[in-house]
C-alpha positions as CSV (number, residue, x, y, z in Angstrom):
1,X,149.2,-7.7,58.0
2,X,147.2,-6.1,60.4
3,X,145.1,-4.6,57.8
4,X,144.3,-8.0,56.2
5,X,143.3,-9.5,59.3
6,X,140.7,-6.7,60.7
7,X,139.3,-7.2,57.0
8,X,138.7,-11.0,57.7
9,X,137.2,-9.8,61.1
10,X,135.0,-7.7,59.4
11,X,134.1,-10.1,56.3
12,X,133.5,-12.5,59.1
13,X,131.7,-10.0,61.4
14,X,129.4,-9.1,58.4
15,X,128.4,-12.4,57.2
16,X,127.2,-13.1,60.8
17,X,125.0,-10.1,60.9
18,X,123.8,-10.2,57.3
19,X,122.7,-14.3,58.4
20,X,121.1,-12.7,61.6
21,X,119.4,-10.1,59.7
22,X,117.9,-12.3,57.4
23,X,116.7,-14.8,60.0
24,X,115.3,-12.4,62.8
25,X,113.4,-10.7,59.4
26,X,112.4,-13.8,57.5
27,X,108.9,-14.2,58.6
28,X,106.4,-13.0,55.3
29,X,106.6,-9.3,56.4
30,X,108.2,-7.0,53.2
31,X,111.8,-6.4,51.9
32,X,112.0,-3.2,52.8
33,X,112.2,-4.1,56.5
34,X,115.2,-7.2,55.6
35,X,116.8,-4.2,53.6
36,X,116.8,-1.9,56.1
37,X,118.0,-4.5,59.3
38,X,120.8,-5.4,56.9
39,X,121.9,-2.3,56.4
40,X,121.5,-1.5,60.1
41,X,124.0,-4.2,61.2
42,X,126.3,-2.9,58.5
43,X,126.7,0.0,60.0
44,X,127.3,-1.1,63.5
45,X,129.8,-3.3,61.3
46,X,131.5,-0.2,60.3
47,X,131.7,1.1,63.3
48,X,133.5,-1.5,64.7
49,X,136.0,-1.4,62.5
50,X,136.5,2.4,63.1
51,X,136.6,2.4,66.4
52,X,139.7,-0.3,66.4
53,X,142.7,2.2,66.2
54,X,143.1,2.3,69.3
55,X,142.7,-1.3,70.3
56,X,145.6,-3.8,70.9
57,X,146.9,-5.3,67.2
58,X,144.0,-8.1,66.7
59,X,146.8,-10.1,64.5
60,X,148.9,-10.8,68.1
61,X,146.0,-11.4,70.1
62,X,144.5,-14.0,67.3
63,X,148.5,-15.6,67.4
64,X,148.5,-15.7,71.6
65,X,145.1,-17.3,71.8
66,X,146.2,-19.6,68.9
67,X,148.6,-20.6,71.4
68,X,147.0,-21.1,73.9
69,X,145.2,-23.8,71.9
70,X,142.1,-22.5,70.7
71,X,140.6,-21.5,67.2
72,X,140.3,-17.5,67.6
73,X,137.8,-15.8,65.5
74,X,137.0,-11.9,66.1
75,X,133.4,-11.2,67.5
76,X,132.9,-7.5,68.7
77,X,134.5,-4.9,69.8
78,X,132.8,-3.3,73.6
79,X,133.2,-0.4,75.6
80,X,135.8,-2.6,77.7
81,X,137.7,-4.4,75.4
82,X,137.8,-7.2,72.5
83,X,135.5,-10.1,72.5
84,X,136.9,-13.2,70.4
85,X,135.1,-16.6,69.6
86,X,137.3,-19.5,70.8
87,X,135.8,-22.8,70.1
88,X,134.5,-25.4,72.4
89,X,132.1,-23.3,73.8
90,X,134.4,-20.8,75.3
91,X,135.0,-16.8,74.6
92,X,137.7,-14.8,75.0
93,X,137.5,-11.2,76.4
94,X,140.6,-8.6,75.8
95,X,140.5,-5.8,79.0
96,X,141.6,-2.9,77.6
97,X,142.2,-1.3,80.7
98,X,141.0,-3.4,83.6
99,X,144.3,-4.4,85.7
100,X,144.3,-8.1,86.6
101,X,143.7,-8.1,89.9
102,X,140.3,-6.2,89.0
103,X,139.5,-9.2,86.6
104,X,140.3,-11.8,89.4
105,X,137.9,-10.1,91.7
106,X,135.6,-10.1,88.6
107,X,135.8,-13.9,88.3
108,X,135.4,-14.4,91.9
109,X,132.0,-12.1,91.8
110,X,131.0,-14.6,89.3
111,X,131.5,-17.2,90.9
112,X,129.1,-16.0,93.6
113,X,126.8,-14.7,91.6
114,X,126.0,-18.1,89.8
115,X,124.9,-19.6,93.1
116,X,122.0,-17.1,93.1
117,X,118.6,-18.1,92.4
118,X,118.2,-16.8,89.1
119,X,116.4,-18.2,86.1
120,X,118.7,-17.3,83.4
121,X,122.3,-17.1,83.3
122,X,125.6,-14.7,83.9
123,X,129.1,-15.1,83.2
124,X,131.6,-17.9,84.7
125,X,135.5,-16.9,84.2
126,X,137.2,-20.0,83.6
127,X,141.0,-18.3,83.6
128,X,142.5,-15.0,83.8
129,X,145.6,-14.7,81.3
130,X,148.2,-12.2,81.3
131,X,149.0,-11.6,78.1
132,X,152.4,-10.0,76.6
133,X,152.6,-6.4,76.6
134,X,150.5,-6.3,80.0
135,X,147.4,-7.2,78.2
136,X,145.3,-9.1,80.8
137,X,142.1,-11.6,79.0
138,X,139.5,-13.5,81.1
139,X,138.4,-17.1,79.1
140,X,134.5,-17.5,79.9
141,X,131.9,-19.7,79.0
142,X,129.9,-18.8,76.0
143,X,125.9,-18.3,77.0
144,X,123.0,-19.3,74.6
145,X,121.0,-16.7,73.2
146,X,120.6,-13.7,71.0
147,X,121.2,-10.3,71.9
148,X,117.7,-9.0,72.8
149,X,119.1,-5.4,70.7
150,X,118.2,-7.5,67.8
151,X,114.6,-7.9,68.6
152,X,114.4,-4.0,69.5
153,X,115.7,-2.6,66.4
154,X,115.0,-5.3,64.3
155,X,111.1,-4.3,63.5
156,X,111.0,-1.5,65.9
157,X,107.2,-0.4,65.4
158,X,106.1,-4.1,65.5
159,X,103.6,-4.1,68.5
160,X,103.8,-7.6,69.3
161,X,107.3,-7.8,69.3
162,X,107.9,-4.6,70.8
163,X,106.0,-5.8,73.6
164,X,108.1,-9.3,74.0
165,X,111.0,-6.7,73.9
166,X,109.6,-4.6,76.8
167,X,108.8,-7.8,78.6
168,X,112.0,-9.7,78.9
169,X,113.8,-6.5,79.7
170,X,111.5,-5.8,82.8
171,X,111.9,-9.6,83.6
172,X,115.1,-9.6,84.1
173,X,115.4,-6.2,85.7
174,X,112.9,-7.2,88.6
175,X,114.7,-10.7,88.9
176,X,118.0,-9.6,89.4
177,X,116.8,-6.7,92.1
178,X,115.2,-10.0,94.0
179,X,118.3,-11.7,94.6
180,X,121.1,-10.4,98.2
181,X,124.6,-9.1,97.4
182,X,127.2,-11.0,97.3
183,X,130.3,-10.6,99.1
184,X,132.5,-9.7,95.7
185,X,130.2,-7.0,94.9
186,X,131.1,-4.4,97.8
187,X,135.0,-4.9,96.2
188,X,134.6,-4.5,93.1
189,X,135.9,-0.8,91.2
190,X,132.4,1.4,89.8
191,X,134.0,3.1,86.2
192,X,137.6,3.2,87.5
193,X,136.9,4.2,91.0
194,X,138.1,2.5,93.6
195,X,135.5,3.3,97.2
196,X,137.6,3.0,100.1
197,X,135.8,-0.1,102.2
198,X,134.4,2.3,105.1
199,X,131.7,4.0,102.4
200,X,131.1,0.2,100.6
201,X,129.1,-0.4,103.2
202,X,126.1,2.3,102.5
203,X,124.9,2.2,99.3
204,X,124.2,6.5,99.1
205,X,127.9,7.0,100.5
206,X,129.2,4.9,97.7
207,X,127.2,6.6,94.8
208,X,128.3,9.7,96.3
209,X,131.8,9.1,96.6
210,X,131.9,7.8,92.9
211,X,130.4,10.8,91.3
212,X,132.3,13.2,93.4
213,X,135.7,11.6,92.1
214,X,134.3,10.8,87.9
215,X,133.5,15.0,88.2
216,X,136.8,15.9,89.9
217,X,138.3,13.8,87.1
218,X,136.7,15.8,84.4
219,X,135.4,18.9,85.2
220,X,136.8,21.5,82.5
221,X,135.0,18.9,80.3
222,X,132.2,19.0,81.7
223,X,132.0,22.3,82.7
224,X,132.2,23.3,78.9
225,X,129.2,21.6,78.5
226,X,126.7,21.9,81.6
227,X,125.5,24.6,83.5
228,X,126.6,25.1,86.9
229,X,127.9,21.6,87.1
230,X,128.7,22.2,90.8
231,X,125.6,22.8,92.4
232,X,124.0,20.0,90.7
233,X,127.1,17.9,92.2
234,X,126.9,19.4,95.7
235,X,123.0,18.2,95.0
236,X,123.0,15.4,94.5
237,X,125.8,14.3,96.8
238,X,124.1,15.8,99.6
239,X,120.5,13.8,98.9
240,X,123.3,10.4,98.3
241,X,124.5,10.7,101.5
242,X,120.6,11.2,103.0
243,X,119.4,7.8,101.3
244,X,118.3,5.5,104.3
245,X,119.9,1.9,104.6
246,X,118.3,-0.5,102.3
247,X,119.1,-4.5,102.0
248,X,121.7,-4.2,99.4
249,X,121.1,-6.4,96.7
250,X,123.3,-6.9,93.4
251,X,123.8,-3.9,91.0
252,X,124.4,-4.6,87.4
253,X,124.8,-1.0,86.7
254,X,124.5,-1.4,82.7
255,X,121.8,-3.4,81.9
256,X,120.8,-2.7,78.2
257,X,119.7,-4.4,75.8
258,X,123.0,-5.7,74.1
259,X,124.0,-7.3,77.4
260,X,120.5,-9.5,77.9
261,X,120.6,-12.6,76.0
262,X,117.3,-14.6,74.6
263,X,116.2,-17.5,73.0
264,X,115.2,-16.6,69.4
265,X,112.2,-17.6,69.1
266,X,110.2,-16.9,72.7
267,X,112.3,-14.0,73.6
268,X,112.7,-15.7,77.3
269,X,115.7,-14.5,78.8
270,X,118.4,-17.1,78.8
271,X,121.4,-14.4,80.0
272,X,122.7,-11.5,81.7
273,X,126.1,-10.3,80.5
274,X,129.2,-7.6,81.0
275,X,128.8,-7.2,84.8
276,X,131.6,-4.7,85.7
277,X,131.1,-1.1,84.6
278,X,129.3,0.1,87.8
279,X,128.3,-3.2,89.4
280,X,127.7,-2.7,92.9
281,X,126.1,-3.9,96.0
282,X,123.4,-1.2,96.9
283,X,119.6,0.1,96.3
284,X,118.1,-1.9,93.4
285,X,116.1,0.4,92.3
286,X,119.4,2.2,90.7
287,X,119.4,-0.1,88.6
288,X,116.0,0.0,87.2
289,X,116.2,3.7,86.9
290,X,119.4,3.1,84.8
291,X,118.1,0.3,82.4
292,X,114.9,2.7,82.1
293,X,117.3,5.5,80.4
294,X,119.7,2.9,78.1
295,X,116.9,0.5,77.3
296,X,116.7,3.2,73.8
297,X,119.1,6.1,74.1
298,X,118.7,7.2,70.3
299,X,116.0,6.0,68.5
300,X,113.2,7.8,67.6
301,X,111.2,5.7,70.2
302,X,113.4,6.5,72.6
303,X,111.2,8.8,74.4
304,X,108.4,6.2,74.0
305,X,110.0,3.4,75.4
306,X,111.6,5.5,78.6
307,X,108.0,6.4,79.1
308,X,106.4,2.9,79.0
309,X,110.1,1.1,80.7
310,X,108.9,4.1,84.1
311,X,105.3,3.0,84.0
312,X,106.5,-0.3,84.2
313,X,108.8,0.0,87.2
314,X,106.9,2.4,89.1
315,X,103.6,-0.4,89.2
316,X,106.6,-3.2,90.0
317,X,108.6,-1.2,92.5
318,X,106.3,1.8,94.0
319,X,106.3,5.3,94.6
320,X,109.8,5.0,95.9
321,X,110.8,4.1,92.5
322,X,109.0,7.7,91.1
323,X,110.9,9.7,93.4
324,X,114.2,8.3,93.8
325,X,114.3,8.1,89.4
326,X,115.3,12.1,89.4
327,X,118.4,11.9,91.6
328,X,119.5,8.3,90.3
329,X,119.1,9.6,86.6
330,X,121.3,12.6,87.6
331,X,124.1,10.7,89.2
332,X,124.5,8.2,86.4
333,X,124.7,11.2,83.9
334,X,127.6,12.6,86.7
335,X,129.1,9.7,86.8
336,X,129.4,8.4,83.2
337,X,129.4,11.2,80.9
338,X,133.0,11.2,80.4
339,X,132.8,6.8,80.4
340,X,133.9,6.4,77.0
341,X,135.3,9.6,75.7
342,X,137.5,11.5,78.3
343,X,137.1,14.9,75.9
344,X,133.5,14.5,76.0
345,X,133.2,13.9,72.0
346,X,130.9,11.1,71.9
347,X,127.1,10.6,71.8
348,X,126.9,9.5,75.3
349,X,128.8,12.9,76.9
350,X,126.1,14.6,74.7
351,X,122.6,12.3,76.0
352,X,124.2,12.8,79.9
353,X,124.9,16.8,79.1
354,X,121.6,17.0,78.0
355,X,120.1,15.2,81.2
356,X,122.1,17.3,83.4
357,X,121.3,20.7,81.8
358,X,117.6,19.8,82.2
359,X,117.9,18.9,85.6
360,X,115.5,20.6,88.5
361,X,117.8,21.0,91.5
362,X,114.7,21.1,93.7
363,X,113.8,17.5,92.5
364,X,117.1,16.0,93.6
365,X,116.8,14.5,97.1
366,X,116.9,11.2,99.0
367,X,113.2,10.0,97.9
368,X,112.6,10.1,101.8
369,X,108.9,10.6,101.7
């Protein structure tokens, strides 16, 4: 049973790429590039579908929202949990992980965040379930728009479009780091860690206390894999705690390219998605530093695009961007590099172990000029 019903998901899953494929690609330009973007969103089909051993059986979740009175069809499986398409303009997320209380306070940030003056859209929670099993799922509105990933990777040497790309991803970076914090954001858990209210309040503190606890967490892992893990912990937690008080403004934490949404044919951004992982209220300029190193993690543009994406945000946010981007790029490999695969087997443990092992102690400090 199960097995029939993860290969509908995936039938379903790969007839909605293979029409994406063909429509971001169908423009005149030659086969070759529809063959490969095709092939492309196979594979992240395929992956997918691996990766689903060790989620909750899709078959009961499909029967409970069934239940609940929608029309469940599997979308994508995140770093967080199971994303189904429920009809009348709503989706359904499955936590994984994330008790319920943390998805309550999730909703409520939300909530907040949509009174902010922003020119394209985040998430509204409608309803928190608590499914059987202790299975918790938030019911959200869906947002217009196309993940901007597609655009990236879809014609990846494409100047024109590679420049649109760029564009709406520094647009919405910059926009979000104009807005205050809201009052959800100093409450909410950063990758599992819960900061005691006293150290919510500075922004340093906070960073400091979560890498301190993500390291303690793991560190035969990482240890294995990084040179003297501890001085570059004892580091960097020392130039945290140095960082002056700024206005803190909202964190996203994991702005990348899968979680900006645009319209499809002028690339504006329409949406801002999957606030959670390491939203926070503090120093904006974290999160620029942060979507500078995810924008392209792999690719062979990667290096390229990190390059341009820290030209970019040093002319939009100053020298203070320039020097702070050394110790924020060595906390988030500190604080993230056991994120998704506790054993450290995973491409990410590997991109943060090779940031950390590369790191120059002597460039790790508050940015203080």
């Amino acid at each position: 049973m199960t097995h029939c019903i993860l290969s509908s998901a995936l039938i379903s899953t790969v007839r909605m790429r293979f029409s994406e494929s063909r429509r971001l690609v169908y423009d005149g330009n030659s086969e070759w590039a529809y063959l490969r973007a095709h092939v492309s969103n196979l594979a992240c089909t395929w992956m997918v579908l691996n990766t689903m051993h060790d989620a909750p059986p899709v078959h009961d979740l499909i029967a409970y929202f069934h239940r609940l009175g929608f029309q469940p069809s599997f979308l994508a499986r995140g770093m967080e949990g199971l994303v189904f398409d429920l009809g009348h303009d709503r989706v359904g997320k499955v936590w994984f992980s994330k008790p319920v209380e943390d998805v309550r306070l999730l909703q409520q940030f939300y909530d907040q965040l949509r009174d902010c003056p922003l020119r394209f859209l985040t998430p509204l929670i409608r309803d928190v379930v608590e499914m059987p099993n202790g299975i918790v799922a938030s019911i959200e509105e869906r947002l217009p728009g196309t993940a901007l990933k597609h655009f990236r990777d879809i014609l990846p040497r494409d100047q024109i479009l590679r420049e649109k790309t760029i564009a709406s991803f520094v647009r919405v970076v910059t926009e979000l780091s104009t807005i205050a914090d809201v009052r959800a954001s100093r409450e909410l858990s950063l990758i599992n860690v819960r900061v005691p209210l006293g150290l919510a309040d500075t922004w340093g503190d906070t960073l400091a206390y979560v890498i301190q606890r993500r390291v303690e967490g793991s560190r035969a892992v990482l240890g294995r894999a990084i040179h003297d893990v501890d001085a570059i912990l004892i580091r960097a937690v020392t130039a945290l705690r140095e960082l002056p008080r700024v206005a803190p403004g909202v964190i996203h934490g994991d702005i990348c390219t899968e979680n900006i949404l645009v319209d499809p044919v002028t690339l504006e951004p329409t949406a801002l998605i999957d606030f959670g992982f390491l939203t926070a209220s503090g120093d904006p300029i974290f999160d620029a530093v942060v979507a500078t190193l995810i924008y392209d993690m792999y690719s062979p543009l990667a290096a390229e695009s990190r390059r341009e994406l820290h030209r970019r945000f040093a002319e939009g946010f100053g020298e203070i961007f320039i020097r702070r981007y050394p110790l924020y790029r060595a906390a988030y490999a500190l604080a993230t590099a056991t994120a998704y695969s506790p054993e450290g087997n995973d491409g990410h443990f590997a991109w943060c172990a090779e940031i950390l092992n590369t790191v120059d102690l002597h460039r790790l400090d508050s940015g203080v000029p």
